[in-house]
MISEVEX-164442 format. One record per residue (C-alpha): residue in one letter; x, y, z. Coordinates in nm, 4 decimals, m for minus. Layout:
% residues N
> res; east; north; up
> A; X; Y; Z
...
//
This chain:
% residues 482
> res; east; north; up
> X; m5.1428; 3.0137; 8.9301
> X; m5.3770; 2.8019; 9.1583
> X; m5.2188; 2.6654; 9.5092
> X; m5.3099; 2.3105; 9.3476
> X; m5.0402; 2.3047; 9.0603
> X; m4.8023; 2.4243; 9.3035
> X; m4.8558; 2.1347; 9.5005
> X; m4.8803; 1.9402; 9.1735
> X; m4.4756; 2.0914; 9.0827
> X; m4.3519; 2.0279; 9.4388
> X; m4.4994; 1.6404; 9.3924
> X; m4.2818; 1.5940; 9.0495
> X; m3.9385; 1.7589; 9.1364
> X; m3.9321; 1.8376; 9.5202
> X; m4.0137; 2.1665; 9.8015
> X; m3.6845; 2.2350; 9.7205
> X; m3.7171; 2.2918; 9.3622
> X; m4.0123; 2.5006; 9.3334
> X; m4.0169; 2.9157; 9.4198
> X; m4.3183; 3.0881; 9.4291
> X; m4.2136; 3.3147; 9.7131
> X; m4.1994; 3.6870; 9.5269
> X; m3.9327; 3.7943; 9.6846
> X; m3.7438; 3.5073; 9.5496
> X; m3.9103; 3.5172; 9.2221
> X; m3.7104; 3.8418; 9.1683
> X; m3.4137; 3.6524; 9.0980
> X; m3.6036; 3.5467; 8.7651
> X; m3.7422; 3.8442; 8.6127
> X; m3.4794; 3.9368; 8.3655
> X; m3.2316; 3.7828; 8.1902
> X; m2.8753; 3.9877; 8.1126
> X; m3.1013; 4.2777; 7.9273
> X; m3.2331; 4.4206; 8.2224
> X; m3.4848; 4.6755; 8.0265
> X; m3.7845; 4.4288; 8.0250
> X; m3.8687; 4.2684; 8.3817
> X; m4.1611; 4.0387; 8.4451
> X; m4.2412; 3.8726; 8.7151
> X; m4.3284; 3.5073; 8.6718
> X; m4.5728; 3.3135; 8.9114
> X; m4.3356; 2.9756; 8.9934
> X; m4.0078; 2.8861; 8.8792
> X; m3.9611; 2.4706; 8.8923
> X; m3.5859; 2.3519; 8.8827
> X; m3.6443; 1.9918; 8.7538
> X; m3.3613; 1.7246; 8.7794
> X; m3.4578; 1.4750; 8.4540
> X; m3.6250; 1.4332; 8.1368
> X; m3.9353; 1.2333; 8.3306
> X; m3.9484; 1.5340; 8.5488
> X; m4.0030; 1.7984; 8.2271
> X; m4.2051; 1.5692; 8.0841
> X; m4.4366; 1.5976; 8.3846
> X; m4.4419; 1.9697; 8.4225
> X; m4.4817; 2.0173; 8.0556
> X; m4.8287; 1.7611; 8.0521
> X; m4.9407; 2.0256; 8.3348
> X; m4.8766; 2.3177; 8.1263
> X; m5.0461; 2.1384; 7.8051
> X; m5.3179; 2.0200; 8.0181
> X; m5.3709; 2.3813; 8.1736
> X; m5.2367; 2.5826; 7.9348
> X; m4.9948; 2.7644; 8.1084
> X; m4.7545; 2.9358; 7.9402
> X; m4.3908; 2.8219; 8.0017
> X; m3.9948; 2.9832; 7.9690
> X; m3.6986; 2.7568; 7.9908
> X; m3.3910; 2.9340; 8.1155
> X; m3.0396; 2.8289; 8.1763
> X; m2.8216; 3.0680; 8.4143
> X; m2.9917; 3.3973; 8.2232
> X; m2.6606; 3.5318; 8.0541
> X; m2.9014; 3.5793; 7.7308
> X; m2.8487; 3.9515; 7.5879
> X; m3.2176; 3.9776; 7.4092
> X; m3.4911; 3.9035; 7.6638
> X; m3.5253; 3.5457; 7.5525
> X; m3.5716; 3.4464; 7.9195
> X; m3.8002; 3.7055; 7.9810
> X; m4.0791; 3.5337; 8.2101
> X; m4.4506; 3.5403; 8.0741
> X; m4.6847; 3.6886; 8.3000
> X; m4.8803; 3.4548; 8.5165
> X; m4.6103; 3.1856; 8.3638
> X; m4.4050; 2.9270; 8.4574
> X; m4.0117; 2.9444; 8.4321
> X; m3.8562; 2.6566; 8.3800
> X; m3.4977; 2.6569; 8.5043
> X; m3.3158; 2.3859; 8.3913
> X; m2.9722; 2.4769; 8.5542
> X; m2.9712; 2.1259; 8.7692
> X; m2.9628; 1.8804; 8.4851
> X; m2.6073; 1.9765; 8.4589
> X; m2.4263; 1.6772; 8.3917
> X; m2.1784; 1.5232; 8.1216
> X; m2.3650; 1.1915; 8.0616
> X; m2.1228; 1.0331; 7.8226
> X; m1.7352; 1.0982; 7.6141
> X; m1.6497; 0.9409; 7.2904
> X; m1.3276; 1.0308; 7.2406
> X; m1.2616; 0.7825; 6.9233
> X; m1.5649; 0.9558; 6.7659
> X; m1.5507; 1.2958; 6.8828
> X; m1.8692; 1.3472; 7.0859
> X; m1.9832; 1.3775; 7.3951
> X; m2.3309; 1.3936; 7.5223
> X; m2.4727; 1.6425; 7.7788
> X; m2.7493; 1.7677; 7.9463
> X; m2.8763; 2.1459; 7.9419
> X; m2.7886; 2.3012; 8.2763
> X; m2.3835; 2.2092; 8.1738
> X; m2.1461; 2.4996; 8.1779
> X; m2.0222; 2.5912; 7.8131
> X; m1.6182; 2.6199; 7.9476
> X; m1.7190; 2.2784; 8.1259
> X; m1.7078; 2.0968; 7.8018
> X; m1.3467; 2.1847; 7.7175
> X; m1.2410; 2.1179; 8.0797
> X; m1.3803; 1.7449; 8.0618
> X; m1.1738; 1.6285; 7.7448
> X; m0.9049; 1.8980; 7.7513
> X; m0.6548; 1.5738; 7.9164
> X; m0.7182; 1.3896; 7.5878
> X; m0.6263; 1.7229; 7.3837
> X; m0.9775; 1.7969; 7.2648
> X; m1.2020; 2.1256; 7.3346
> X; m1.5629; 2.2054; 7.2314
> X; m1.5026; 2.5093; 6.9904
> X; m1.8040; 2.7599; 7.0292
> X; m1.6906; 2.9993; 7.2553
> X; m1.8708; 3.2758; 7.4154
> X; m1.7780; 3.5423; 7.5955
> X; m2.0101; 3.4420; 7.8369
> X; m1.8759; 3.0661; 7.8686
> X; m1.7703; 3.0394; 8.1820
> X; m2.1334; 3.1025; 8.2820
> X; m2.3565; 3.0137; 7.9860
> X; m2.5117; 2.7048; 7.9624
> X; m2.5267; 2.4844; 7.6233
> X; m2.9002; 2.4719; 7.6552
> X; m2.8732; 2.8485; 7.6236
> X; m2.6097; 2.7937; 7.3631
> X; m2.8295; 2.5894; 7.1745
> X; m3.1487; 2.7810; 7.1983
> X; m2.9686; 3.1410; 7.0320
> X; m2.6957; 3.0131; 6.8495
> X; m2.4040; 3.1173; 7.0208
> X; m2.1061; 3.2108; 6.8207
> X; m1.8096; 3.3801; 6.9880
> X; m1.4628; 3.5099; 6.9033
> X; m1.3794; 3.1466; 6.7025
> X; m1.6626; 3.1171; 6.4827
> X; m1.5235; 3.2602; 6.2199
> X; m1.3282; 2.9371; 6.1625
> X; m1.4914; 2.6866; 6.3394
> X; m1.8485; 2.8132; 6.2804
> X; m2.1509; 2.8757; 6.5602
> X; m2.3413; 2.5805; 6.8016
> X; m2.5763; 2.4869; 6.5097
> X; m2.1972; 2.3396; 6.4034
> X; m2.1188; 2.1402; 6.6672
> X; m2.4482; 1.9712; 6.7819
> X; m2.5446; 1.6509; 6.6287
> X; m2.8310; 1.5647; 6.8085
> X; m3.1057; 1.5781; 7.0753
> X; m3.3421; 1.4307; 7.3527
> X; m3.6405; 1.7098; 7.3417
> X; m3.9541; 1.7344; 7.4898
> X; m4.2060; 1.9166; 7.3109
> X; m4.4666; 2.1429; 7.4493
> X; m4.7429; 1.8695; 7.5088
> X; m4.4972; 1.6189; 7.7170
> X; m4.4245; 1.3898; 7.4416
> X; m4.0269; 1.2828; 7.4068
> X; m3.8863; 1.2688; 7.0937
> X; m3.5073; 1.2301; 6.9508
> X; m3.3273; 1.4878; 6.6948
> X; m3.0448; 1.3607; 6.4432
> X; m2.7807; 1.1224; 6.6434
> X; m2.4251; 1.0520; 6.6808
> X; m2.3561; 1.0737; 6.3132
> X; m2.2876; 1.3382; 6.0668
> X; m2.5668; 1.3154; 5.8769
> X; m2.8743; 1.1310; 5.8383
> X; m3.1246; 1.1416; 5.5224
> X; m3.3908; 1.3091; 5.7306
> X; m3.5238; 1.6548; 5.7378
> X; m3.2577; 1.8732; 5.9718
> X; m3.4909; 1.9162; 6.2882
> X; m3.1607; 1.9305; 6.4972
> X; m3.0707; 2.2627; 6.2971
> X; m3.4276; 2.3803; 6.3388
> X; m3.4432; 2.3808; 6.7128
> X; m3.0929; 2.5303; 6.7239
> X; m3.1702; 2.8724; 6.7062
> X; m3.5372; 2.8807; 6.7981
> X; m3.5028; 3.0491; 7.0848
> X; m3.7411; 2.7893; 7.3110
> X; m4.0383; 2.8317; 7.1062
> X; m4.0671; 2.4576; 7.0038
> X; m3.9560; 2.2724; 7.3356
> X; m3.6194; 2.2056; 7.5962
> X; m3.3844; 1.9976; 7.4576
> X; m3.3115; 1.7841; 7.7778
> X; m2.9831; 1.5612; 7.6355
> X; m2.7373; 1.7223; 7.3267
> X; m2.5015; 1.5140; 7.2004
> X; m2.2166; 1.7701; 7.0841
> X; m1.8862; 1.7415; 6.8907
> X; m1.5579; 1.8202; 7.0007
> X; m1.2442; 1.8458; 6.7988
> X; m0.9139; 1.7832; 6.8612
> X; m0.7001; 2.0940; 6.9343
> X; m0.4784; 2.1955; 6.6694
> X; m0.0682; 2.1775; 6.6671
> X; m0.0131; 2.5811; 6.6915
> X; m0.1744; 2.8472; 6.7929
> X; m0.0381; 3.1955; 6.7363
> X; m0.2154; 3.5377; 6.8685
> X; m0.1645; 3.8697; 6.7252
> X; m0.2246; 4.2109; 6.8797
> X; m0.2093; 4.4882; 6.5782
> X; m0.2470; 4.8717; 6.6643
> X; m0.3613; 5.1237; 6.4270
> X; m0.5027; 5.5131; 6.3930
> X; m0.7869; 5.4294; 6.3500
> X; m1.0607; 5.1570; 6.2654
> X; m1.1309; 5.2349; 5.9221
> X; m0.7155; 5.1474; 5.8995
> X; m0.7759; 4.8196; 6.1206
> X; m1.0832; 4.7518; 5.8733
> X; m0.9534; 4.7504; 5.6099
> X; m0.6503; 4.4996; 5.6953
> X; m0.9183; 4.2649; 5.8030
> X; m1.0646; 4.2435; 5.4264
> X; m0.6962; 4.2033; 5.3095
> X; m0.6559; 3.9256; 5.5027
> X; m0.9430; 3.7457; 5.4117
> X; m0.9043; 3.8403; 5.0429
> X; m0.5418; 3.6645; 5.0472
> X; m0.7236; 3.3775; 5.1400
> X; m0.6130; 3.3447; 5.4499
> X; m0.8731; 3.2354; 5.7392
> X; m0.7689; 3.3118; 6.0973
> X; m0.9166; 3.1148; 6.3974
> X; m1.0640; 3.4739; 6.5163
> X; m1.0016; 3.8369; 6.4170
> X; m1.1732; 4.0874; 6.6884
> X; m1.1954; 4.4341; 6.6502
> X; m1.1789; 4.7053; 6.9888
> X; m1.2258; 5.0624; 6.9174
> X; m1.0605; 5.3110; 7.1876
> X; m1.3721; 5.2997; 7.4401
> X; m1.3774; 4.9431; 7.4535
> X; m1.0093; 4.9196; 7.5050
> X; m0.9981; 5.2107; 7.7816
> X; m1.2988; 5.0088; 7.9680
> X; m1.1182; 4.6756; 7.9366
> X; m0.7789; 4.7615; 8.0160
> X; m0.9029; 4.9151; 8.3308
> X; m1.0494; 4.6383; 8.4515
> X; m0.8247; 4.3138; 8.3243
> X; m0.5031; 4.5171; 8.2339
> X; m0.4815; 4.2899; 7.9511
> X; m0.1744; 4.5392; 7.8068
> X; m0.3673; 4.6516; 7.4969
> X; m0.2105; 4.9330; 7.3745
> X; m0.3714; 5.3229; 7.3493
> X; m0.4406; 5.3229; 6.9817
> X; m0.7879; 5.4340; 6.7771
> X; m0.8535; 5.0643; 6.6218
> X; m0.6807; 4.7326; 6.7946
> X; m0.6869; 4.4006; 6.5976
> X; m0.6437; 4.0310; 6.7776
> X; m0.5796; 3.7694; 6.4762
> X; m0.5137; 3.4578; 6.5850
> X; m0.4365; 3.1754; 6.3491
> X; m0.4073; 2.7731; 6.4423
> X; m0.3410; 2.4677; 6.2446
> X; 0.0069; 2.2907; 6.1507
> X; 0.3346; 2.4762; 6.2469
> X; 0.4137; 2.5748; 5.9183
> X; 0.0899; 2.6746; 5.7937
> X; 0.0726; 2.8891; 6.0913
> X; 0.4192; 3.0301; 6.0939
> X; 0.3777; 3.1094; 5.6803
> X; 0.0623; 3.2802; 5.7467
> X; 0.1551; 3.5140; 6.0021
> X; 0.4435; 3.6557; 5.8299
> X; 0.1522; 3.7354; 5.5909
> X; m0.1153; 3.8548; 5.8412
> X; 0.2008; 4.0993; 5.9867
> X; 0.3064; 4.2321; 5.5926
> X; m0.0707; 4.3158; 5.5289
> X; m0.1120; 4.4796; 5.9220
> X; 0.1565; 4.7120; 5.8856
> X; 0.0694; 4.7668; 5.5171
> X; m0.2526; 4.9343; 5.6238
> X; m0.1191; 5.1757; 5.8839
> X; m0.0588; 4.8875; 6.1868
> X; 0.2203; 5.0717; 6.4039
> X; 0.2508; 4.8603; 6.6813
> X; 0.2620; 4.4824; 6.6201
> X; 0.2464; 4.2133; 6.8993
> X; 0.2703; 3.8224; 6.9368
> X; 0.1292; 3.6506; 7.2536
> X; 0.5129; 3.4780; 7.3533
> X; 0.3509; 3.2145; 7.5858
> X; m0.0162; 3.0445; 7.5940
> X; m0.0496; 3.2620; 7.9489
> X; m0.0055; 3.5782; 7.7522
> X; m0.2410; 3.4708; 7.4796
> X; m0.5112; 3.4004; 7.7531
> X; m0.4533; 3.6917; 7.9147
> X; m0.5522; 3.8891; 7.5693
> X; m0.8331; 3.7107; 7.5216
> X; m0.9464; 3.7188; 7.9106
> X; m0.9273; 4.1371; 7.7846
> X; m1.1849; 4.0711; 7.5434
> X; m1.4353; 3.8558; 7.6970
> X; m1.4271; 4.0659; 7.9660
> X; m1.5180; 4.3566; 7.7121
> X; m1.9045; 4.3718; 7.7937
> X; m1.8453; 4.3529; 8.1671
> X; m1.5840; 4.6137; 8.1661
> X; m1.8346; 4.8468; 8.0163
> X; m1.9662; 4.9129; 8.3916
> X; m1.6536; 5.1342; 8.4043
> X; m1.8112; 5.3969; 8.1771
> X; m2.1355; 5.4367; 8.2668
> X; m2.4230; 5.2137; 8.4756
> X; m2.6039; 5.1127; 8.2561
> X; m2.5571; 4.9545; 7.8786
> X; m2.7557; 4.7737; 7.5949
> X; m2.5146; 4.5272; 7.3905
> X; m2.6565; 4.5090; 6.9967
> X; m2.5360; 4.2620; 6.7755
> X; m2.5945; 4.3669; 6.4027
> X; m2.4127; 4.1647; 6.1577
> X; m2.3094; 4.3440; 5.8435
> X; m2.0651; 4.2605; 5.5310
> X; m1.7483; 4.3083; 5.6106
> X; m1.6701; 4.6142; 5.3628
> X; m1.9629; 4.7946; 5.4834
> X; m1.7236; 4.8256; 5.8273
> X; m1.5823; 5.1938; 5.7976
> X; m1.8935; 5.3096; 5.7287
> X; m2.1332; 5.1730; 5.9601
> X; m1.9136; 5.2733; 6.2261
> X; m1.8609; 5.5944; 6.0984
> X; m2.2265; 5.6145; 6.1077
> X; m2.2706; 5.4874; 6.4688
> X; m2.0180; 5.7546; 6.5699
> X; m2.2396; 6.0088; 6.4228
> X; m2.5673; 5.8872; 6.6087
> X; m2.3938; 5.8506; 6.9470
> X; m2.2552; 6.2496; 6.8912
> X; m2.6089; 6.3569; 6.8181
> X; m2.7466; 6.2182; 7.1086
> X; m2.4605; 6.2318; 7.3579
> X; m2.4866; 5.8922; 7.4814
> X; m2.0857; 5.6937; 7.4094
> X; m2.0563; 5.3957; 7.2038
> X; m1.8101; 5.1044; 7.2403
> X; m1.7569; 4.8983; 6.9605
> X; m1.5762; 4.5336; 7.0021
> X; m1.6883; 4.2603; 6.7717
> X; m1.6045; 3.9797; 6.5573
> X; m1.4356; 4.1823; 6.2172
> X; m1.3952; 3.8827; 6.0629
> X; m1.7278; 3.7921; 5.9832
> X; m1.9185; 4.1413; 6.0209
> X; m2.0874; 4.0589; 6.3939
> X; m2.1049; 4.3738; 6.5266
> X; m2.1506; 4.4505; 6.9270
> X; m2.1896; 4.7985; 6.9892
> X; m2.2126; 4.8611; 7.3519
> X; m2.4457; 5.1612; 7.3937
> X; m2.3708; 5.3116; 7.7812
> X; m2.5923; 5.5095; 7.9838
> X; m2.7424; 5.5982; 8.3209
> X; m3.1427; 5.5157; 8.3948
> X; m3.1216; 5.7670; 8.6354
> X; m3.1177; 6.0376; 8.4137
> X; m3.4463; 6.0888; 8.3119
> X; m3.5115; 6.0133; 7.9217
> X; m3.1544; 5.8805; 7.8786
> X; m3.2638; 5.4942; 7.8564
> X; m3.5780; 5.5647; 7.6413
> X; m3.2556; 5.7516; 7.4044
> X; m3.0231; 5.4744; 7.4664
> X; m3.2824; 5.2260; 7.3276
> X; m3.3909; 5.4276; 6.9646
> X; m3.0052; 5.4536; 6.9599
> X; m3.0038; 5.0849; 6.9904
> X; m3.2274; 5.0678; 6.7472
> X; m3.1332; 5.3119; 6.4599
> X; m2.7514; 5.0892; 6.5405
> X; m3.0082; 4.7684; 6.3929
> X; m3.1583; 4.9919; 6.1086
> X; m2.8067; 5.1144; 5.9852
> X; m2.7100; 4.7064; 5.9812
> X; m3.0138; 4.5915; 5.7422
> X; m2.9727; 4.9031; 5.5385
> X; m2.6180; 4.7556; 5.4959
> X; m2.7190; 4.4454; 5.3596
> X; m2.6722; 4.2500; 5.7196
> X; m2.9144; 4.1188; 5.9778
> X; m3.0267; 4.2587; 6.3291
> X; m2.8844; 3.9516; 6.5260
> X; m2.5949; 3.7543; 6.4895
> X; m2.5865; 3.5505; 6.7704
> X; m2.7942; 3.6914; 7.0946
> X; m3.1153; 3.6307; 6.9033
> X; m3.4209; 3.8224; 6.8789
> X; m3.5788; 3.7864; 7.1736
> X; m3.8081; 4.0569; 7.3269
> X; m3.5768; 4.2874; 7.2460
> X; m3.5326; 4.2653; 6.8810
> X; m3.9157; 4.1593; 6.7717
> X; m4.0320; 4.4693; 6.6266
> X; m3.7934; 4.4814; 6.3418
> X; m3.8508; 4.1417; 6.2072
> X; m4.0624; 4.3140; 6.0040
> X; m3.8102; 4.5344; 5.8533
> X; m3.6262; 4.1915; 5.7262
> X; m3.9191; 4.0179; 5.6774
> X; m4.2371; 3.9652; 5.4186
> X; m4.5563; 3.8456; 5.5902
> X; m4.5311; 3.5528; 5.3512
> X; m4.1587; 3.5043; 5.5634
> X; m4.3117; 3.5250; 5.8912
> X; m4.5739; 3.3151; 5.8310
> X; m4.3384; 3.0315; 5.7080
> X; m4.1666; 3.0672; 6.0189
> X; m4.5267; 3.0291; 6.2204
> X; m4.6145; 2.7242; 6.0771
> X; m4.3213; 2.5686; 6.1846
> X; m4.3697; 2.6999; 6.5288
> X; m4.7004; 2.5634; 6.4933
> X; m4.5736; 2.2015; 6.4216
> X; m4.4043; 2.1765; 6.7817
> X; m4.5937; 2.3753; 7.0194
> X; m4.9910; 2.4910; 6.8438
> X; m5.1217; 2.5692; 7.1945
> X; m4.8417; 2.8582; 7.1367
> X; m4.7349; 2.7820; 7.5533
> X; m4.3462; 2.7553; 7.4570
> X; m4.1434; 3.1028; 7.5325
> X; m4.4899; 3.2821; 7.3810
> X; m4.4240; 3.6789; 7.3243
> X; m4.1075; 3.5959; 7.1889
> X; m3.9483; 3.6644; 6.8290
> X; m4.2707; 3.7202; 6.5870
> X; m4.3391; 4.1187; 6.5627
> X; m4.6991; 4.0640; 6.6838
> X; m4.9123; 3.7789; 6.7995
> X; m4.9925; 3.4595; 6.6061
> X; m5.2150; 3.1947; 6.6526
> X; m5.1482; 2.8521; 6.5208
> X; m5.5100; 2.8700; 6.3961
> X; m5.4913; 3.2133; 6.2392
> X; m5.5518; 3.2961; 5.8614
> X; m5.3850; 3.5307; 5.6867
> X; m5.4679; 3.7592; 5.3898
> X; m5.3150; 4.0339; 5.2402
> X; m5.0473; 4.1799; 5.4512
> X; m5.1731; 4.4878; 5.6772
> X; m4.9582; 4.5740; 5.9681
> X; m5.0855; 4.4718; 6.3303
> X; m5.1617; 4.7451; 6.5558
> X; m4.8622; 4.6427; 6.8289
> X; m4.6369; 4.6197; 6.5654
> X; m4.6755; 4.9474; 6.3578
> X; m4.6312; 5.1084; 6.7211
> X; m4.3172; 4.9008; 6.7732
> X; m4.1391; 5.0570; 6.5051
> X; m4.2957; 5.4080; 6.4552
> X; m4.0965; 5.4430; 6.7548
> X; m3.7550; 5.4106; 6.5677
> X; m3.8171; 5.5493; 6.2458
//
């Protein structure tokens, strides 16, 4: 990148919010999936709309490619810098711009703290529902640009949810407004596009969410049982009696050992742990956790549990959000999947997981949203030992392949990313992808937003297909893993 943009970047948003120095750049190179590092030439830390309009026309004019990145908690490479690119970080716009609490929104910029957003109208007994277990760090531009779910969307559903509309500035510099304060408009859904797209079609630079009032009860359960196949199948019992918790999580006995070591959250030593917790009125609650209890301890539940004050409740769930960070416990190194898969195929996908991680002698920690199939096996292992990362990823991997085979999907909410490119093509026609290319085409057809990203192989806007014959890169993606 020449001296002369540089100079161009400090002029818009400031010396002090431009790095170019490399040692700095470092800082950059990754998000939370460390596997795929790349160094970008500037990161620019704007402070406005005007000012990512500005860098943007730069980009456009000399087509540089571009990454936007919140704080880098992403879990699939979507931050991944281009090479020769520009990153930019959009962690100071961070601030709450407006609260309608008579219509249940409240409008914020990108660089805002997830958790933030329940602290700010928490007085007025409101709390913005998508919950991460990253959310005391994540951003809601992040949020927005994979789809974050977390432990609650079962219920209460993922970000695409709870976002109504949009300020976003597309790839040439132009501003333009998504949706609005409303429910619904008769318009095409361009809100629910760009939720989801992973920053291939802009930055959204103001979201107007919603928040929703919290309910009367809340009520947690722990449930212990033998094993997870046990635990398993008390989830689909539940559900089948119609009953539909605010969260059920599942932690096998590696996940629990890791957390409980490092948040002593008092799970209990069992081979398949259960949280269920239900909210709504007091006696819809109450009446359905007598229920949730019977069907637990009809299914082989031996210890049963019920948070007796809101700190013990937050202590459980501080356990499992704390899940993927306590994996540093059992070995250095870990990749964190997220396969989604129906909920009856449970017992034996993870049966099958179990098997792969034997054969290859690399341990498995499963903790994941039962209620709605979103697996996150934690795969652990050392770099150090040479081959065991290259075996950690297949295993990665062949976790993904056993998911479609199942009738599920290779992301649930961490998106595809770098990570997870290859096997679009296993749930994907050409005729698919290229639907999704035009689209990408329509926002950014200088292909300079997040480029490299999702799409098993690279596209031009301009490019004509035929009859479907695998690219090059992307029959040596996946010959790798199959």
């Amino acid at each position: 990148m020449d001296d002369h943009v540089i100079q161009e970047f400090i002029a818009i948003v400031g010396k002090e919010g431009v790095i170019s120095n490399e040692d700095e750049l470092h800082t950059y190179e990754c998000d939370a999936l460390t596997n795929f590092r790349v160094l970008p030439a500037a990161v620019v830390l704007p402070t406005s709309t005007e000012q990512v309009q500005a860098l943007l026309r730069i980009c456009h004019r000399d087509g540089i490619a571009f990454v936007a990145r919140g704080t880098g908690t992403g879990l699939s490479g979507g931050a991944l810098p281009v090479l020769q690119g520009l990153v930019i970080s959009l962690t100071r716009m961070n601030r709450i711009l407006e609260v309608d609490f008579p219509n249940g929104r409240i409008v914020v910029e990108p660089g805002v703290i997830n958790a933030q957003v329940t602290k700010q109208v928490a007085a007025q007994g409101y709390y913005f529902a998508p919950d991460p277990s990253s959310q005391t760090v994540c951003t809601i531009g992040g949020n927005i640009a994979e789809n974050a779910g977390g432990a609650h969307c079962l219920k209460y559903g993922f970000t695409a949810n709870h976002v109504l509309g949009m300020e976003m500035v597309l790839p040439d510099g132009s501003l333009v407004h998504l949706g609005s304060k409303v429910y619904d408009r008769p318009e095409y859904d361009l809100t629910g596009v760009f939720v989801g797209s992973e920053g291939t079609l802009g930055i959204a630079t103001k979201i107007i969410l919603r928040i929703i009032k919290r309910p009367e009860a809340v009520q947690t359960l722990m449930a212990a049982f033998h094993s997870t196949d046990e635990a398993g199948a008390a989830v689909s019992a539940i559900i089948a009696a119609g009953i539909l918790p605010a969260a059920i999580e599942m932690m096998d006995p590696l996940s629990i050992q890791a957390t409980e070591a490092a948040v002593h959250a008092g799970y209990p030593t069992c081979g398949g742990l259960l949280l269920v917790e239900l909210d709504g009125p007091v006696p819809e609650v109450e009446t359905w956790m007598e229920q949730v209890q019977q069907l637990c301890t009809a299914h082989g539940a031996w210890e049963l549990r019920l948070a007796q004050s809101e700190a013990e409740r937050a202590l459980i769930w501080k356990g499992r959000k704390a899940a993927f960070a306590a994996m540093g416990r059992i070995a250095p190194n870990c990749i964190v999947q997220d396969g989604v898969i129906p909920r009856t195929a449970l017992p034996r996908v993870l049966h099958e997981i179990e098997r792969l991680s034997a054969e290859v002698g690399i341990r498995v920690a499963n903790v994941f949203h039962a209620g709605d199939g979103n697996l996150h096996p934690m795969v652990s292992y050392d770099r150090k030992i040479p081959g065991q990362e290259q075996a950690a990823e297949k295993l990665a991997f062949d976790i993904l392949r056993i998911c479609v085979e199942a009738g599920g999907s290779i992301t649930g909410e961490h998106g595809v990313g770098m990570e997870k490119k290859p096997f679009m093509s296993v749930m994907y026609a050409e005729p698919d992808l290229e639907t999704m290319q035009r689209v990408r085409c329509a926002f950014d057809p200088r292909h300079l937003a997040n480029p490299e990203k999702v799409f098993p192989r690279p596209r031009l806007c301009a490019e004509k297909t035929g009859p479907y014959q695998p690219h090059p890169l992307e029959v040596a993606g996946l010959a790798e893993f199959f």
